[in-house]
MARNUNU-976238 format. One record per atom (N, C-alpha, C, O): residue number from 1; residue in three letters; atom name; x, y, z. Coordinates in pm, whole numbers, always signed. Layout:
N
+------+------+------+--------+--------+--------+
! resi ! resn ! name !      u !      v !      w !
+------+------+------+--------+--------+--------+
!  NUM !  Ala !   CA !      X !      Y !      Z !
...
+------+------+------+--------+--------+--------+
END
This chain:
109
+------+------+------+--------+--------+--------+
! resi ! resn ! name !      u !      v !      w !
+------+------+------+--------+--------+--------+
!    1 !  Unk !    N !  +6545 ! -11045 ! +28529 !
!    1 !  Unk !   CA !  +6684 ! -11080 ! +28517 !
!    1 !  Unk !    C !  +6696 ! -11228 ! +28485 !
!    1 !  Unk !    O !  +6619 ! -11307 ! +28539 !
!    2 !  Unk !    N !  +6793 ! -11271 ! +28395 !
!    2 !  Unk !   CA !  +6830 ! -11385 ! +28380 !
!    2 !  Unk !    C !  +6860 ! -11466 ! +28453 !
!    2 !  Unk !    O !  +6869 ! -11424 ! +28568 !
!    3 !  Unk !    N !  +6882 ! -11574 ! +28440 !
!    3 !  Unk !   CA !  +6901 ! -11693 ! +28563 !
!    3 !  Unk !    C !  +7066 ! -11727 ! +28521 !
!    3 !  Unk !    O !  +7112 ! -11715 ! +28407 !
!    4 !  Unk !    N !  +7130 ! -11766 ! +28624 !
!    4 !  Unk !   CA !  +7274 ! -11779 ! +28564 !
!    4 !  Unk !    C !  +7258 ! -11906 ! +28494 !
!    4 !  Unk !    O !  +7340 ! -11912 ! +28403 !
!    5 !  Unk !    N !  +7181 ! -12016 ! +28500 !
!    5 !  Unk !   CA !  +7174 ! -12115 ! +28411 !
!    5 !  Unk !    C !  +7133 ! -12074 ! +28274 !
!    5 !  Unk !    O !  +7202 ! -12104 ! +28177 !
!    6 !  Unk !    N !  +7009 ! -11996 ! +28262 !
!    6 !  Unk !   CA !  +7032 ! -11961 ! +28137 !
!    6 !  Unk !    C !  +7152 ! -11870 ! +28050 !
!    6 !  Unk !    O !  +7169 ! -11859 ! +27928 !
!    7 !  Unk !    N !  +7214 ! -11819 ! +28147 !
!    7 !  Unk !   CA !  +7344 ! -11705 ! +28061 !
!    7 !  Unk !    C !  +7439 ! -11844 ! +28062 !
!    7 !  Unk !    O !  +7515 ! -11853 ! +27966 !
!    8 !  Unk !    N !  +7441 ! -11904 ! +28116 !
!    8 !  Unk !   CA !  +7586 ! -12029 ! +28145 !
!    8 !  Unk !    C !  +7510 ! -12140 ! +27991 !
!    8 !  Unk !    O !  +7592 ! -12194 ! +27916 !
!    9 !  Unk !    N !  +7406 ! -12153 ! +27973 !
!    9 !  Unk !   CA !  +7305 ! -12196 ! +27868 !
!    9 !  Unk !    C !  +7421 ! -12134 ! +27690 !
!    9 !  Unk !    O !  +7497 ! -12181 ! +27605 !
!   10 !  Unk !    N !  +7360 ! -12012 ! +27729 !
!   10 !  Unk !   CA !  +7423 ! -11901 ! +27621 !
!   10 !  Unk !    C !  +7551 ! -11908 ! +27586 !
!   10 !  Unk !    O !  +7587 ! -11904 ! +27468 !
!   11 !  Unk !    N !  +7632 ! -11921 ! +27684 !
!   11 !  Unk !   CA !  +7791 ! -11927 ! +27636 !
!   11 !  Unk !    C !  +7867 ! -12032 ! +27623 !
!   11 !  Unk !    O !  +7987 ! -12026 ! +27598 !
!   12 !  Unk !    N !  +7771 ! -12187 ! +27645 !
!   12 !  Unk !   CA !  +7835 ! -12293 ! +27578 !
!   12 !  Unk !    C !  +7749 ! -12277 ! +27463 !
!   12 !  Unk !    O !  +7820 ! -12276 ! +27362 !
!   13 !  Unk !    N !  +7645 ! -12266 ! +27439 !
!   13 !  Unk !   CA !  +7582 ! -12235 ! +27281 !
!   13 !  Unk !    C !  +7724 ! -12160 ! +27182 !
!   13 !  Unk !    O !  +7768 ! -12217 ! +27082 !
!   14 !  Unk !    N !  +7778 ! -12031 ! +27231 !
!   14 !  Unk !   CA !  +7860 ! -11954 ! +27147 !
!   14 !  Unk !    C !  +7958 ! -11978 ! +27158 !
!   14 !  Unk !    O !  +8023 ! -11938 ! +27061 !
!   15 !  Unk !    N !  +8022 ! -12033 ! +27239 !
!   15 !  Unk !   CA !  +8159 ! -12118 ! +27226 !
!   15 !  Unk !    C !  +8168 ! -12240 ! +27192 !
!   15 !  Unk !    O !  +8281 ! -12283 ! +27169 !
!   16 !  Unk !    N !  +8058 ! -12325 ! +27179 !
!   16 !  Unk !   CA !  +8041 ! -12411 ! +27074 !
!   16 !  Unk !    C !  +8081 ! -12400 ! +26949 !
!   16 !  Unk !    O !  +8164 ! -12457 ! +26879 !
!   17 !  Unk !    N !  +7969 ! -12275 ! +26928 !
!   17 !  Unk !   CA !  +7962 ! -12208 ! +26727 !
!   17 !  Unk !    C !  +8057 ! -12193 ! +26744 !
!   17 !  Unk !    O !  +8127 ! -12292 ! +26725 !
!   18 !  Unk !    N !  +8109 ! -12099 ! +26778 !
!   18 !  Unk !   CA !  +8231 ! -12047 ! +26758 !
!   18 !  Unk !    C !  +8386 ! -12095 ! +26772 !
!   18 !  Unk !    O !  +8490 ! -12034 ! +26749 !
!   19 !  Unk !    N !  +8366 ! -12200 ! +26807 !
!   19 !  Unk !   CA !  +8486 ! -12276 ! +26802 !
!   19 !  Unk !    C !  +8464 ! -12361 ! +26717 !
!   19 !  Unk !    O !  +8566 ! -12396 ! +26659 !
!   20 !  Unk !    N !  +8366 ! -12412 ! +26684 !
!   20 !  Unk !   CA !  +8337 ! -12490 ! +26533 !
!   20 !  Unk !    C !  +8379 ! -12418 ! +26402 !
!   20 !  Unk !    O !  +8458 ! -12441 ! +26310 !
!   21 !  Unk !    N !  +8292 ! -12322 ! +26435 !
!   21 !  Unk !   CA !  +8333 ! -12224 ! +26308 !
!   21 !  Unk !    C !  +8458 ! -12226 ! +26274 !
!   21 !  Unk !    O !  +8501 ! -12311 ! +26196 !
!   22 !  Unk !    N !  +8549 ! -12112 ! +26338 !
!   22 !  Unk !   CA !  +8657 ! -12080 ! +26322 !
!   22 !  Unk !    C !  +8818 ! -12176 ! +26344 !
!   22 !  Unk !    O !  +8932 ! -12161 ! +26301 !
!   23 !  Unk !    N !  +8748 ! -12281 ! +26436 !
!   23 !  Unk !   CA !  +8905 ! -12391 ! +26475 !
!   23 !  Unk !    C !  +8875 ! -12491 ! +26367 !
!   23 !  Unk !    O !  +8966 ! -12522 ! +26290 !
!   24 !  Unk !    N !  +8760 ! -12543 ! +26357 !
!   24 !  Unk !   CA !  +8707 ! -12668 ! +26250 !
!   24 !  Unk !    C !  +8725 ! -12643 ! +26114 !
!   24 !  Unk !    O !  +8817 ! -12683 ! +26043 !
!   25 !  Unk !    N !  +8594 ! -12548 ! +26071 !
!   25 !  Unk !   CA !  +8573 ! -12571 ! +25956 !
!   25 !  Unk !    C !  +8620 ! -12381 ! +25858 !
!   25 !  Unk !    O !  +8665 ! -12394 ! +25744 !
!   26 !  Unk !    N !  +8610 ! -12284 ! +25895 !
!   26 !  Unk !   CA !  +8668 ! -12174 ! +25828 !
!   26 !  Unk !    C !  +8789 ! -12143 ! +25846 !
!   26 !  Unk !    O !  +8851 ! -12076 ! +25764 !
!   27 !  Unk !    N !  +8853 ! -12199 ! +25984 !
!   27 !  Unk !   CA !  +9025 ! -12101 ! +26058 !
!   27 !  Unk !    C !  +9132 ! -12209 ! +25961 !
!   27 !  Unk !    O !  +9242 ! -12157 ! +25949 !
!   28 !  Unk !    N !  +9124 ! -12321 ! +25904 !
!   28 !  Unk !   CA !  +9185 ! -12387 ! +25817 !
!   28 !  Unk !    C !  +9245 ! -12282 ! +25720 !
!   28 !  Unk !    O !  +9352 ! -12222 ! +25706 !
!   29 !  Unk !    N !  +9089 ! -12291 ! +25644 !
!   29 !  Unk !   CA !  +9088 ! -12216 ! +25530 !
!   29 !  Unk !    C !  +9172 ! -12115 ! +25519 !
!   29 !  Unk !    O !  +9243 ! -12089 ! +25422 !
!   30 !  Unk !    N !  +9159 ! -12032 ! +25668 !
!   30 !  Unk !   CA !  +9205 ! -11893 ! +25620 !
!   30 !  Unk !    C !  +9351 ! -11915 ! +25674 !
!   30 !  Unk !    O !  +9450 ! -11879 ! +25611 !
!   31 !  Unk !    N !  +9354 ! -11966 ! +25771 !
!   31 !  Unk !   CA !  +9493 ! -12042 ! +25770 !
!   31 !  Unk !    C !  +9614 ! -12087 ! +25686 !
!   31 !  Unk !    O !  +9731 ! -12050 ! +25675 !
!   32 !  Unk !    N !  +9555 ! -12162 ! +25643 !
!   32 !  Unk !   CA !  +9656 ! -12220 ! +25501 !
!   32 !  Unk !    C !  +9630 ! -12141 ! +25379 !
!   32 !  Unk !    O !  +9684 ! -12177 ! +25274 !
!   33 !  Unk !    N !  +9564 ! -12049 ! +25380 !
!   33 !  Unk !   CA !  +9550 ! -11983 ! +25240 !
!   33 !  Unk !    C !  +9481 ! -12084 ! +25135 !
!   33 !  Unk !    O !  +9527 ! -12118 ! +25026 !
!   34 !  Unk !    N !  +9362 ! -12123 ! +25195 !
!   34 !  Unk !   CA !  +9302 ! -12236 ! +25063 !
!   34 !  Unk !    C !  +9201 ! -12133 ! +25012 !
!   34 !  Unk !    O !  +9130 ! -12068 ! +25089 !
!   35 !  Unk !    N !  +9199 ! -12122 ! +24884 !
!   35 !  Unk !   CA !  +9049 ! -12069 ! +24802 !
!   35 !  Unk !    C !  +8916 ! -12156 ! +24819 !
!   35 !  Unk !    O !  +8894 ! -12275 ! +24797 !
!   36 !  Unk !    N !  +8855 ! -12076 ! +24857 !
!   36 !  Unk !   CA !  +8670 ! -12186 ! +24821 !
!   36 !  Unk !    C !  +8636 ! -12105 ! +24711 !
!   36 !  Unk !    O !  +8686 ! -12130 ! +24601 !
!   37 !  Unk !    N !  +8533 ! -11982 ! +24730 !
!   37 !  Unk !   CA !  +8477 ! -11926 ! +24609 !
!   37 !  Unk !    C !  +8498 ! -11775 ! +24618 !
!   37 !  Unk !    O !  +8561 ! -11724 ! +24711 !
!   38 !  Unk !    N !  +8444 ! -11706 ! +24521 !
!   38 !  Unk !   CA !  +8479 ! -11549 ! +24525 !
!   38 !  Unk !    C !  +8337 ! -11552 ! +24478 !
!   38 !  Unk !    O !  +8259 ! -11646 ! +24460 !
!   39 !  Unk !    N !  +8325 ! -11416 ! +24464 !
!   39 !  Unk !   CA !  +8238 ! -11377 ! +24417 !
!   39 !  Unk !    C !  +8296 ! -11261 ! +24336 !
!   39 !  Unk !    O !  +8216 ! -11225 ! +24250 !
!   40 !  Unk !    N !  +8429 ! -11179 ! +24337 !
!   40 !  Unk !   CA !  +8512 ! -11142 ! +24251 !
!   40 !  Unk !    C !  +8608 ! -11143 ! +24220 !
!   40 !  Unk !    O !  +8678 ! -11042 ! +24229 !
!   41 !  Unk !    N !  +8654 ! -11262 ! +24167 !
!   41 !  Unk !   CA !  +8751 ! -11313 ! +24127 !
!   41 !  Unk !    C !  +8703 ! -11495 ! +24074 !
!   41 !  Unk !    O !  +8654 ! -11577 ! +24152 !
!   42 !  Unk !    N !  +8732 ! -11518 ! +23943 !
!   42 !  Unk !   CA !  +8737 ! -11652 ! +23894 !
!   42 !  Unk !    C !  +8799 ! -11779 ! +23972 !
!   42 !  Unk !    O !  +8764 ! -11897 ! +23961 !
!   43 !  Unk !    N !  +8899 ! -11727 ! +24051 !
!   43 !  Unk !   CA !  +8958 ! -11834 ! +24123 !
!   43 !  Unk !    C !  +8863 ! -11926 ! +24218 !
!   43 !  Unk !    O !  +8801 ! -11857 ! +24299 !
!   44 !  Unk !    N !  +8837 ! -12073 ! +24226 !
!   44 !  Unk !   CA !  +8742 ! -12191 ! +24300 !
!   44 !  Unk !    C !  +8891 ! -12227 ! +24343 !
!   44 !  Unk !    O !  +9001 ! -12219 ! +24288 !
!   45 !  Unk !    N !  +8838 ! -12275 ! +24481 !
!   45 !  Unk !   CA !  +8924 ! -12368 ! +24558 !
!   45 !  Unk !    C !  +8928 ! -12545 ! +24498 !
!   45 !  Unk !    O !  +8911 ! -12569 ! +24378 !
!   46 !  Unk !    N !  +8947 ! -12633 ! +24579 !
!   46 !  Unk !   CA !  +8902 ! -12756 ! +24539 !
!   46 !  Unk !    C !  +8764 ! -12759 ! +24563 !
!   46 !  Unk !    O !  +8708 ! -12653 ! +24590 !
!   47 !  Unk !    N !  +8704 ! -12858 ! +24558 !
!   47 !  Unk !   CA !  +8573 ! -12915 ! +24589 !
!   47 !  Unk !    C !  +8568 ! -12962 ! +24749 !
!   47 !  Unk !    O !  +8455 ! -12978 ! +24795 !
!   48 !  Unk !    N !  +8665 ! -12981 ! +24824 !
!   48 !  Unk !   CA !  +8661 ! -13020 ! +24974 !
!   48 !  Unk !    C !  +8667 ! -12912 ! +25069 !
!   48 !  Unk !    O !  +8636 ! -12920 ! +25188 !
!   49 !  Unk !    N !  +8735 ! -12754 ! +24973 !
!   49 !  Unk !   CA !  +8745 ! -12635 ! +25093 !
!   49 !  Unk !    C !  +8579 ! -12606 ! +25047 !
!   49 !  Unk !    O !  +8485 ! -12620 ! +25126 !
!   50 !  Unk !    N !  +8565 ! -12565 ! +24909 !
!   50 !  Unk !   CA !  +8403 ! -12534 ! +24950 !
!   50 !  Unk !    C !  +8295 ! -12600 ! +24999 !
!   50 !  Unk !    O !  +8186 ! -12544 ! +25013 !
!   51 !  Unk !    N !  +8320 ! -12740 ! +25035 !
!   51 !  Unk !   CA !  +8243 ! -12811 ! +25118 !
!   51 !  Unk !    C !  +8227 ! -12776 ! +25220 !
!   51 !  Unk !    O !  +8116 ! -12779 ! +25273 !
!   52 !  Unk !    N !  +8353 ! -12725 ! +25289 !
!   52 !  Unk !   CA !  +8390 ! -12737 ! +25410 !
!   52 !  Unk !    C !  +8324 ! -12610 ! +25445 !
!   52 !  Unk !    O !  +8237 ! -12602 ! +25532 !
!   53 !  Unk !    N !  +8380 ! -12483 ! +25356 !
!   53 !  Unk !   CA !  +8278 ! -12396 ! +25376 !
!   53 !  Unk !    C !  +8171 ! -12348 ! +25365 !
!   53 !  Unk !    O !  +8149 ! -12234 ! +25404 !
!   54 !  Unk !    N !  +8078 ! -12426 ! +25308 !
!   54 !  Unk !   CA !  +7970 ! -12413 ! +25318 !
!   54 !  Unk !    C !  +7939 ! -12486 ! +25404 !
!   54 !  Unk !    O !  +7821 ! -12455 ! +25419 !
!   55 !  Unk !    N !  +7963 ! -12574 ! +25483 !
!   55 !  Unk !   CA !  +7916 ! -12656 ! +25607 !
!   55 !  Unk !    C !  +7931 ! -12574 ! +25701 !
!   55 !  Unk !    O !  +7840 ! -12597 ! +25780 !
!   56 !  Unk !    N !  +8007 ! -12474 ! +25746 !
!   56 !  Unk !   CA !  +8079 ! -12379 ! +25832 !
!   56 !  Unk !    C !  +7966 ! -12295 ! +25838 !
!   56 !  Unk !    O !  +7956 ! -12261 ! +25955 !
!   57 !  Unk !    N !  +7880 ! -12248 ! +25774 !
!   57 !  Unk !   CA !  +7761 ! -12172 ! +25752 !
!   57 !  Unk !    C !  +7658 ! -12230 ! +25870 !
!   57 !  Unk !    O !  +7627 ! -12152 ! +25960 !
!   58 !  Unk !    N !  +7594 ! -12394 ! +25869 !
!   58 !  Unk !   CA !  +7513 ! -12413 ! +25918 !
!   58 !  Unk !    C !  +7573 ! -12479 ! +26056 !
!   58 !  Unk !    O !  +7503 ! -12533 ! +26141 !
!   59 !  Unk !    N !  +7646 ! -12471 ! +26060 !
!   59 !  Unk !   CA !  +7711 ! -12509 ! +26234 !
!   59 !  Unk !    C !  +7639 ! -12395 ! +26341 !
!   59 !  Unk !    O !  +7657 ! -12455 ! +26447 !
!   60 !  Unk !    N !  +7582 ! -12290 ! +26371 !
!   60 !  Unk !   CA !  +7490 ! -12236 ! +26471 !
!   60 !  Unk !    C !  +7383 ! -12335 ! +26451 !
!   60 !  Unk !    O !  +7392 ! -12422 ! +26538 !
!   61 !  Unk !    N !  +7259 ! -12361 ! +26347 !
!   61 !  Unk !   CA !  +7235 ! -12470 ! +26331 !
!   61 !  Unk !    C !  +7221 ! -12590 ! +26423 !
!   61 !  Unk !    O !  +7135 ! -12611 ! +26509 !
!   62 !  Unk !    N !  +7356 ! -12686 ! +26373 !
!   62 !  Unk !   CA !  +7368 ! -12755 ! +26403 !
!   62 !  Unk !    C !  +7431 ! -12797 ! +26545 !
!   62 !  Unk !    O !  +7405 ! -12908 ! +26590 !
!   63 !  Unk !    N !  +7511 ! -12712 ! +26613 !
!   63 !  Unk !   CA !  +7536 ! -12727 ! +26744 !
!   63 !  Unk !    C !  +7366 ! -12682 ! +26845 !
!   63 !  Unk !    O !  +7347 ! -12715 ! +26962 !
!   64 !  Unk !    N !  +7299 ! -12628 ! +26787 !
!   64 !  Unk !   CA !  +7189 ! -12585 ! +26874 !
!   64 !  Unk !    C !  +7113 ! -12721 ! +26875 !
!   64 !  Unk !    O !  +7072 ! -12782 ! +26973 !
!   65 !  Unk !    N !  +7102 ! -12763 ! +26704 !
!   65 !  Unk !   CA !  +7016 ! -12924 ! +26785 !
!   65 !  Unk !    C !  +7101 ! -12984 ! +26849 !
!   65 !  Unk !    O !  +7053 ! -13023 ! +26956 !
!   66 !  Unk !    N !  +7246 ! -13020 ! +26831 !
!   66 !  Unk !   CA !  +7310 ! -13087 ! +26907 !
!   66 !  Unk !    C !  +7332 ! -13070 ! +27069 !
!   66 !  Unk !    O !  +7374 ! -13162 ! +27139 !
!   67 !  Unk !    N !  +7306 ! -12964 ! +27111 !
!   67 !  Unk !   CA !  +7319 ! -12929 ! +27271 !
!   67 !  Unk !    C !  +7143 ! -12946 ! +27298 !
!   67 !  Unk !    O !  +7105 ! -12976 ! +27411 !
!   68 !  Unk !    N !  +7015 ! -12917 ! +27156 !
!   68 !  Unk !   CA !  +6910 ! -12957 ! +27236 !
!   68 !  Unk !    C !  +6903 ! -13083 ! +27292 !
!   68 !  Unk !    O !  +6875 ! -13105 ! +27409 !
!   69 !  Unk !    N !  +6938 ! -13195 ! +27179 !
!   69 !  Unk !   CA !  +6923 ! -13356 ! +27185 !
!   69 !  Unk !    C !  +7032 ! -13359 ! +27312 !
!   69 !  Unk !    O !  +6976 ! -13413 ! +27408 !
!   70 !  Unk !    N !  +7163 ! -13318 ! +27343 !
!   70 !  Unk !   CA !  +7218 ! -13346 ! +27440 !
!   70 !  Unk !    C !  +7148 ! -13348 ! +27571 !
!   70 !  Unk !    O !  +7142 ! -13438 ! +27655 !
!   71 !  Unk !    N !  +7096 ! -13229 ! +27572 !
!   71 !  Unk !   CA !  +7006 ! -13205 ! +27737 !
!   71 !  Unk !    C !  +6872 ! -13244 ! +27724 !
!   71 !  Unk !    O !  +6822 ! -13313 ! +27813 !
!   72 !  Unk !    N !  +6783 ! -13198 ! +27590 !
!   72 !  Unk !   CA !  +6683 ! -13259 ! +27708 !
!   72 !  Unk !    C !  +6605 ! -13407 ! +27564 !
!   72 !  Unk !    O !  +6489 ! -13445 ! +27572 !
!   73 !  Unk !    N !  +6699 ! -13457 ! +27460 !
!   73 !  Unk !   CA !  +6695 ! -13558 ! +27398 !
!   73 !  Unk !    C !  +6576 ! -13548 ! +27281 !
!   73 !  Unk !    O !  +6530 ! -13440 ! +27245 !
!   74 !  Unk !    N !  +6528 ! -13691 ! +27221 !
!   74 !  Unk !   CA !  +6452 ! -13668 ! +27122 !
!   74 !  Unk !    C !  +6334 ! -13581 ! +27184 !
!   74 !  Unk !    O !  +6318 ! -13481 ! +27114 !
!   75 !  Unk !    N !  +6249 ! -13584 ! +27289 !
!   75 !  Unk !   CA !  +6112 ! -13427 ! +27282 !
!   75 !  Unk !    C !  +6172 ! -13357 ! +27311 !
!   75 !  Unk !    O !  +6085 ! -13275 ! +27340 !
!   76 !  Unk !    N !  +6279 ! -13297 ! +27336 !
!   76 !  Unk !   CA !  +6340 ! -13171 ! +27276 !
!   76 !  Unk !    C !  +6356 ! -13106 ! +27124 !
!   76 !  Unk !    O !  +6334 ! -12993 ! +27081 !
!   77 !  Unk !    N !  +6402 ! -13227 ! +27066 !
!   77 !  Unk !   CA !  +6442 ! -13256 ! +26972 !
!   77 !  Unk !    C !  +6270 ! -13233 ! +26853 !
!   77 !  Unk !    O !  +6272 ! -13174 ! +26746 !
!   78 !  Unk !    N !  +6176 ! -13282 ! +26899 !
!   78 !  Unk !   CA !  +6058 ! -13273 ! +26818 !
!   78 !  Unk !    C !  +5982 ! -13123 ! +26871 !
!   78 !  Unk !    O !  +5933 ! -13040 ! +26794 !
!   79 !  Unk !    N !  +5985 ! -13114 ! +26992 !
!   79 !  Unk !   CA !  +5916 ! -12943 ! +27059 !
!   79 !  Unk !    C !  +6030 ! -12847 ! +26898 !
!   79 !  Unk !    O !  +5984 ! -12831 ! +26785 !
!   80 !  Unk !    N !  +6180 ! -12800 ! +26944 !
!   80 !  Unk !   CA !  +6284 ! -12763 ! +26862 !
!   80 !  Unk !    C !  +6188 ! -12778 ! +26696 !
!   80 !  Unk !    O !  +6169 ! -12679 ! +26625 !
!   81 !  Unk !    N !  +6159 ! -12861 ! +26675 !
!   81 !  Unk !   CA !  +6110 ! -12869 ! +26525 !
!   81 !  Unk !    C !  +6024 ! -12800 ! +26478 !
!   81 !  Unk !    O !  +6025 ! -12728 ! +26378 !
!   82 !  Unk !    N !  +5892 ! -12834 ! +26602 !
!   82 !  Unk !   CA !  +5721 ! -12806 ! +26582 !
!   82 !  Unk !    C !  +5794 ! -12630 ! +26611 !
!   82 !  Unk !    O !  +5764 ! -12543 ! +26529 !
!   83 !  Unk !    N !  +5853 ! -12605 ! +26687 !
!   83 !  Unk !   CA !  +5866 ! -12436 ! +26717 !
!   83 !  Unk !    C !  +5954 ! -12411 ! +26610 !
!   83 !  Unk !    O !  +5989 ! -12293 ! +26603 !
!   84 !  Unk !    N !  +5987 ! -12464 ! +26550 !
!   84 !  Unk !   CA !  +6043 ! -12418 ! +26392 !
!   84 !  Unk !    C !  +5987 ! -12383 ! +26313 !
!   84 !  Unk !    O !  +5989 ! -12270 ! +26264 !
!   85 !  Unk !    N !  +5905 ! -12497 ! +26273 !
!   85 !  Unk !   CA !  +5833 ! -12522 ! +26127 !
!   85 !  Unk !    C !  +5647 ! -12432 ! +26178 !
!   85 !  Unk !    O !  +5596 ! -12371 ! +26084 !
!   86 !  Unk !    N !  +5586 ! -12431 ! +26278 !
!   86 !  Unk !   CA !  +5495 ! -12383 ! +26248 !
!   86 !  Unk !    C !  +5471 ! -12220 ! +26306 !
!   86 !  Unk !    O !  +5388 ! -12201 ! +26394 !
!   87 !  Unk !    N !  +5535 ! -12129 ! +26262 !
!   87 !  Unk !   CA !  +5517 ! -12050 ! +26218 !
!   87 !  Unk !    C !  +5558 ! -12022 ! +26054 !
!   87 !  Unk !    O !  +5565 ! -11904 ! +26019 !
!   88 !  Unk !    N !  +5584 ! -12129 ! +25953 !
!   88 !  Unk !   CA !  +5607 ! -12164 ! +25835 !
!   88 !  Unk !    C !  +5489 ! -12159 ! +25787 !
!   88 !  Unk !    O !  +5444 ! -12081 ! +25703 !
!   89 !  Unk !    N !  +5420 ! -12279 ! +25865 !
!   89 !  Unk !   CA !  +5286 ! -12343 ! +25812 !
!   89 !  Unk !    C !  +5189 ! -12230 ! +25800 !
!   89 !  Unk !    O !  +5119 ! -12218 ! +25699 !
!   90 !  Unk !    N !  +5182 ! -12117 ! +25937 !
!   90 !  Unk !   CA !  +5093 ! -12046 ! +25930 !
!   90 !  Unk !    C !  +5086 ! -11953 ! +25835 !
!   90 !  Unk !    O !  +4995 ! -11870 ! +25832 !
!   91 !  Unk !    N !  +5196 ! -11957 ! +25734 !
!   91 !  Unk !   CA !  +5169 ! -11859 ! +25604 !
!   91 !  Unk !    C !  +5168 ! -11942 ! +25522 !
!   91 !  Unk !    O !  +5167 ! -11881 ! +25415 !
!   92 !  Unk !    N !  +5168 ! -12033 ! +25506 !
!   92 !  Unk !   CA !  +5111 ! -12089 ! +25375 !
!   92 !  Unk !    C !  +4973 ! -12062 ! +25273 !
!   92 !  Unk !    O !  +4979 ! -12040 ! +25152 !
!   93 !  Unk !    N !  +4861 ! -12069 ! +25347 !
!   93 !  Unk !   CA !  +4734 ! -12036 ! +25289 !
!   93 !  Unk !    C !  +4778 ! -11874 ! +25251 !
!   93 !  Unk !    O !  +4757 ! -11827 ! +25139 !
!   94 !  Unk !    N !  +4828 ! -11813 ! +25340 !
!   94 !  Unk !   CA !  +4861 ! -11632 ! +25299 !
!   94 !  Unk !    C !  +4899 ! -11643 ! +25178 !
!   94 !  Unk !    O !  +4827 ! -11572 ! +25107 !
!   95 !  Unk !    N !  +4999 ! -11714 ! +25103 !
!   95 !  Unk !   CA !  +5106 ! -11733 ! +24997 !
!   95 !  Unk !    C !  +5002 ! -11770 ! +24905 !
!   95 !  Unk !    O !  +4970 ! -11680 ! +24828 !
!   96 !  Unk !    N !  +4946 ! -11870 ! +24895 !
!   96 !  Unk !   CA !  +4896 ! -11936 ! +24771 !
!   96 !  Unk !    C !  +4755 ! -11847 ! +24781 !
!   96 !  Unk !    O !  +4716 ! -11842 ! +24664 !
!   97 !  Unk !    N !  +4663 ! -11775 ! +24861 !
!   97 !  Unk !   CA !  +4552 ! -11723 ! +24798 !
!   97 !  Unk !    C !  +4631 ! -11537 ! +24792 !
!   97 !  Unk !    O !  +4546 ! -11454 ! +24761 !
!   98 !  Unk !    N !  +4732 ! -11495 ! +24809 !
!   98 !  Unk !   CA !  +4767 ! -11375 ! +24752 !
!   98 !  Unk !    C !  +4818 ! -11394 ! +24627 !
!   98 !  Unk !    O !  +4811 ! -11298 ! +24550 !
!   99 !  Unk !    N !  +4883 ! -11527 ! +24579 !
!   99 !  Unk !   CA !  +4965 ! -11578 ! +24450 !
!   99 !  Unk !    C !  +4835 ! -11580 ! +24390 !
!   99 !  Unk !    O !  +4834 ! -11484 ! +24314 !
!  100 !  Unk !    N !  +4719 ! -11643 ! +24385 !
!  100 !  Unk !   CA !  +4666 ! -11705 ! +24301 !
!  100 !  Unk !    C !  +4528 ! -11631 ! +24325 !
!  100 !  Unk !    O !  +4432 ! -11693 ! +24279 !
!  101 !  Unk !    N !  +4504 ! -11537 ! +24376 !
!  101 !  Unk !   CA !  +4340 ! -11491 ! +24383 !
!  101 !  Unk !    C !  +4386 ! -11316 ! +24369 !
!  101 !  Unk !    O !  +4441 ! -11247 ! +24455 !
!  102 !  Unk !    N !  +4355 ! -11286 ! +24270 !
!  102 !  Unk !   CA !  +4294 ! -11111 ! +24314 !
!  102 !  Unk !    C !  +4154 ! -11071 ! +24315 !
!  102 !  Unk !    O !  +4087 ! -11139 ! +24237 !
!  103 !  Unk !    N !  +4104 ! -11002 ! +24364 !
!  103 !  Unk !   CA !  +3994 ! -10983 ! +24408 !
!  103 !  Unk !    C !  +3922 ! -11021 ! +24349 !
!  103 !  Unk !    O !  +3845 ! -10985 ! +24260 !
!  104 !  Unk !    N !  +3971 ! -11175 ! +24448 !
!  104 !  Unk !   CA !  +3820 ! -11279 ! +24453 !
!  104 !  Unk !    C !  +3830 ! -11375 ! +24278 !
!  104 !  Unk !    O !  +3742 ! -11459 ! +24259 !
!  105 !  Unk !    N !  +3885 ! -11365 ! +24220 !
!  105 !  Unk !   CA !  +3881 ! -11432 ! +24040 !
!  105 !  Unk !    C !  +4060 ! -11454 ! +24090 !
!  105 !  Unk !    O !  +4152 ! -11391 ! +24143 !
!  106 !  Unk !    N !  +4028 ! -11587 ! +24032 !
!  106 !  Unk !   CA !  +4184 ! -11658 ! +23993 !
!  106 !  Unk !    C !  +4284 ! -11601 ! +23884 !
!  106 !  Unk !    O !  +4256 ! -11620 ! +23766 !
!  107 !  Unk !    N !  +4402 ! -11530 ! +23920 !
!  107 !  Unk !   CA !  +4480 ! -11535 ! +23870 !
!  107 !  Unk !    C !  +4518 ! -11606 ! +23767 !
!  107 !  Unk !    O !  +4526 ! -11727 ! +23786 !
!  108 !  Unk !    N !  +4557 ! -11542 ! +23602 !
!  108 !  Unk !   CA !  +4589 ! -11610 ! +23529 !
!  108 !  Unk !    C !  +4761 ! -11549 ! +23490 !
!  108 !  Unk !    O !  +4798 ! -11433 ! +23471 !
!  109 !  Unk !    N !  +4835 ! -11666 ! +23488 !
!  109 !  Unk !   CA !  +4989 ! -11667 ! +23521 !
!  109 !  Unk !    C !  +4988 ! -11694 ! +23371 !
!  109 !  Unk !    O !  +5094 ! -11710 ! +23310 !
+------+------+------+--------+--------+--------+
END
């Protein structure tokens, strides 16, 4: 079972996002009736609603480093990274010798 610190953890995480999201940067939008982009229909908003919404995208993101660096600061902040990026790293060699080797003779592209 969970610890109530970690569930109390969880729901300033999502009421964070989620009040970013929707009060900040998308509830405008849909608010005032501003266009950003379609995907069917020709109509573009200005250049500042699709900013805005596409920033609205990476706010889970960005409130998660922001509540890491809040509590437990920059080695939070670098642990948060290294547990990011290296399970990245560990496919790399996978990528470039399945791209570039078939059995065993180099690939010619």
């Amino acid at each position: 079972m969970k610890s109530t610190k970690t569930v109390k953890e969880a729901y300033v995480f999502m009421g964070l996002t989620l009040a970013l999201s929707y009060f900040v940067f998308w509830g405008p939008l849909v608010l005032f009736k501003i266009p950003t982009i379609s995907f069917v229909s020709e109509v573009k908003g200005p250049t500042w609603a699709v900013a805005l919404f596409v920033a609205g995208g990476f706010i889970p993101s960005l409130s998660a480093i922001f509540l890491t660096w809040s509590k437990e600061g920059l080695p939070g902040l670098r642990t948060l990274g290294q547990h990011s990026i290296q399970p990245w790293l560990a496919l790399v060699p996978f990528y470039f010798s399945d791209r570039y080797c078939w059995n065993g003779r180099a690939a010619i592209h």
